[in-house]
N, C-alpha and C positions, 0 to 999 in steps of 0.2 A: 596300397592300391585298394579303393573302394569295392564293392561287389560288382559295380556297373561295369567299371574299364575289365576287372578281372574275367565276367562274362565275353565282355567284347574279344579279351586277349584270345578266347577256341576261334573267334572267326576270324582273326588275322594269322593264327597257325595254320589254318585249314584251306587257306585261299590259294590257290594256285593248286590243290594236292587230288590228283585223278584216280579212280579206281574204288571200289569198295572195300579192300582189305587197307591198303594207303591210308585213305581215309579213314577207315576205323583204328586203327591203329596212333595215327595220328591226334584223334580226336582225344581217345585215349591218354594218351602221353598228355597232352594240355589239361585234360579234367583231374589229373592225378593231384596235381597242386592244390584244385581246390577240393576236391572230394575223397582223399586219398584212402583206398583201399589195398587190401593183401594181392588181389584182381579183378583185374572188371575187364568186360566184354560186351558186346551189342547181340543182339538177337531177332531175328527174322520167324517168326512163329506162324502160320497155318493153320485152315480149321481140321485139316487132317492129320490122326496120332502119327506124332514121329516127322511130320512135316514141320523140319527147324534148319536153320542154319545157326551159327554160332562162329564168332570172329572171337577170341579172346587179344588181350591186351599181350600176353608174352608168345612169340612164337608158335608156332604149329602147334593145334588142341592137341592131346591127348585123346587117341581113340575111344579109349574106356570113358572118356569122361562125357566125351561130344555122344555118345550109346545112350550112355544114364540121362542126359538133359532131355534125349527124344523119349527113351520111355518114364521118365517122371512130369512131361513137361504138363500134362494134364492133371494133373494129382497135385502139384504142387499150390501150396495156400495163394502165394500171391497170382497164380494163372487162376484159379478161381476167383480171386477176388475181381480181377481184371472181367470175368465172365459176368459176374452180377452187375459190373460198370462200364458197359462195354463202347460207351461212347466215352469213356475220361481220359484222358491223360495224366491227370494226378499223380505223383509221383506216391510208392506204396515200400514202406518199410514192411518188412517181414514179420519184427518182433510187435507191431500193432496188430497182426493178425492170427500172433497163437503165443501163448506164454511160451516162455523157454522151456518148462520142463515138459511140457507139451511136446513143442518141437522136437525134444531131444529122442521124444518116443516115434514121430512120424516116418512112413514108412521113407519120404523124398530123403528126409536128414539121413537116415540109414543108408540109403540106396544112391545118393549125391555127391551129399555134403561133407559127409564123412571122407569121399574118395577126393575133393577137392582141400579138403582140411580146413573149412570151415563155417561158422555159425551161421553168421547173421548178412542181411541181406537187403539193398536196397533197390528196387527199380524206378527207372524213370522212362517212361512209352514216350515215344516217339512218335507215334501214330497208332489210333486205339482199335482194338479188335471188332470193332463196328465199321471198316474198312474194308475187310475179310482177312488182312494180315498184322497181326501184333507187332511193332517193332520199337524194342524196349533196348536201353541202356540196362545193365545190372553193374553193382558195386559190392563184393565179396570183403568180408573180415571175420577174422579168428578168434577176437578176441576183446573187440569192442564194439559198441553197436552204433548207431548213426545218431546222433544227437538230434532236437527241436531244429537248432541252427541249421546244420547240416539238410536235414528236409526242406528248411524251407528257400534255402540255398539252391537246392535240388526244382524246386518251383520256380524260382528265378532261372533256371539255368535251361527250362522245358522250352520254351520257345524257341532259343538260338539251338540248342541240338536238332528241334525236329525242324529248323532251319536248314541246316548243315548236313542233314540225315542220307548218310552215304546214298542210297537207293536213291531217294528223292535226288539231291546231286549229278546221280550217274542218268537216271531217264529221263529230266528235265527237259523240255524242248530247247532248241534252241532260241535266240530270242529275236525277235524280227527284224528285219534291217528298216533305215532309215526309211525304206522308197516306200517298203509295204506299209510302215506304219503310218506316213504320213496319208497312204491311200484310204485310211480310218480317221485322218484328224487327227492320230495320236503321236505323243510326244515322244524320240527314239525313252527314255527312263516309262513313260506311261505304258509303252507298251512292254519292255521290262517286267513291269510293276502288274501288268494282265497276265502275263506268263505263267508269274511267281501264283498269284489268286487263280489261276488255271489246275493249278497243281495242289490246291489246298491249302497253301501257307494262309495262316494270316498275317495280318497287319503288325502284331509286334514280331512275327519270323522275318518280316519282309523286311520292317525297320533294322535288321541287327545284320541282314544280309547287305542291303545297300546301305547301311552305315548315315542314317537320316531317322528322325524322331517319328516314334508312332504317328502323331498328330502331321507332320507330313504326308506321310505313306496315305492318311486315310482322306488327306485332300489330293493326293493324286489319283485315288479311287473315287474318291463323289466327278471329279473331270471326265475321267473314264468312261462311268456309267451316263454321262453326261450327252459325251461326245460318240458313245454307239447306240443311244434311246433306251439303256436299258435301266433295270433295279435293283438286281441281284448280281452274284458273282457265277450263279453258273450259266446267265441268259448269256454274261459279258463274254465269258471263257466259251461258247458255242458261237457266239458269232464270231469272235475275234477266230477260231480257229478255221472259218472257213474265209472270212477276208483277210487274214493276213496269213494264210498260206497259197492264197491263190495266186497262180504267177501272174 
């Protein structure tokens, strides 16, 4: 299986699946094949200390552990790095950001990593802390560290997660019915496809969501913008939200 179908394969596991722990869990379980870690978990972060959630991949966190993530979660190298980049999404290995024997001296390794049992560390953001809330994929291992591949694996794979992204998922609006959209000219997928850019997705989230080629998704956006006078995606998401919730 190529990298592409492999991508595609988390949005055909996740379809149908309700809930954010479901969904995280789930997501999980499909990313394991291609990114396989010791464990990995999703992460909901805040600009206030200790404002975290945490879904890990195997059953109920560990109180000790879910403690340690809120008070390290600001100290930690990669939450800084995320700070000096706060618009990226880029996916951020750990061991790019402090030699290992560095690490080994940091207070987070002491105070974390140790209590989780292990090294090295990948994240991939979901949605970047220029939002107001961080929300990262992390990938845990003990004993080996994430290769070239595997990052840029990890790059390919940022669009369909922050697709997918439980949150995003669960407060989505709903999508307009036929009667309203037509009362805009828009097509029942066009007005879909406003939702989805209402909500921030771009164009290759949206492509992997409704299962159609970037280069579609962005000719059904130039129609869109077309068919409500507008030029941007948040002129189109302001009006569509008052004509097509209007009854």
């Amino acid at each position: 299986m190529d990298v592409r179908a492999q991508v595609l394969s988390v949005s055909y596991d996740v379809d149908g699946v309700v809930g954010t722990d479901a969904r995280v869990r789930t997501i999980a379980e499909s990313l394991d094949g291609l990114l396989p870690s010791d464990h990995s978990g999703w992460a909901d972060i805040g600009a206030v200390p200790g404002d975290v959630t945490l879904i890990a991949r195997y059953g109920p966190e560990r109180p000790v552990i879910v403690d340690a993530v809120k008070r390290t979660a600001d100290a930690h190298p990669t939450m800084l790095a995320f700070r000096r980049r706060p618009q990226s999404v880029d996916p951020i290995r750990l061991s790019d950001q402090l030699e290992l024997r560095q690490w080994r001296r940091h207070e987070v390794y002491s105070d974390l990593f140790r209590l989780m049992g292990t090294t090295y560390q990948l994240a991939l953001p979901v949605r970047p802390l220029a939002s107001g809330r961080l929300r990262t994929w992390v990938f845990n291992r003990a004993h080996r560290d994430f290769d070239d591949d595997e990052l840029e694996l990890a790059r390919r794979l940022q669009p369909l997660l922050a697709a997918v992204d439980p949150v995003a998922a669960d407060t989505r609006p709903a999508v307009a019915s036929p009667a309203l959209a037509a009362r805009s000219g828009l097509t029942a997928r066009e007005a879909e496809i406003l939702g989805m850019l209402g909500d921030g997705m771009t164009a290759h989230s949206i492509a992997y969501v409704t299962r159609v080629s970037p280069r579609t998704v962005q000719k059904h956006i130039e129609h869109i913008y077309a068919k409500l006078g507008v030029h941007d995606r948040v002129s189109a998401a302001l009006l569509a939200a008052d004509r097509l919730t209007r009854p």
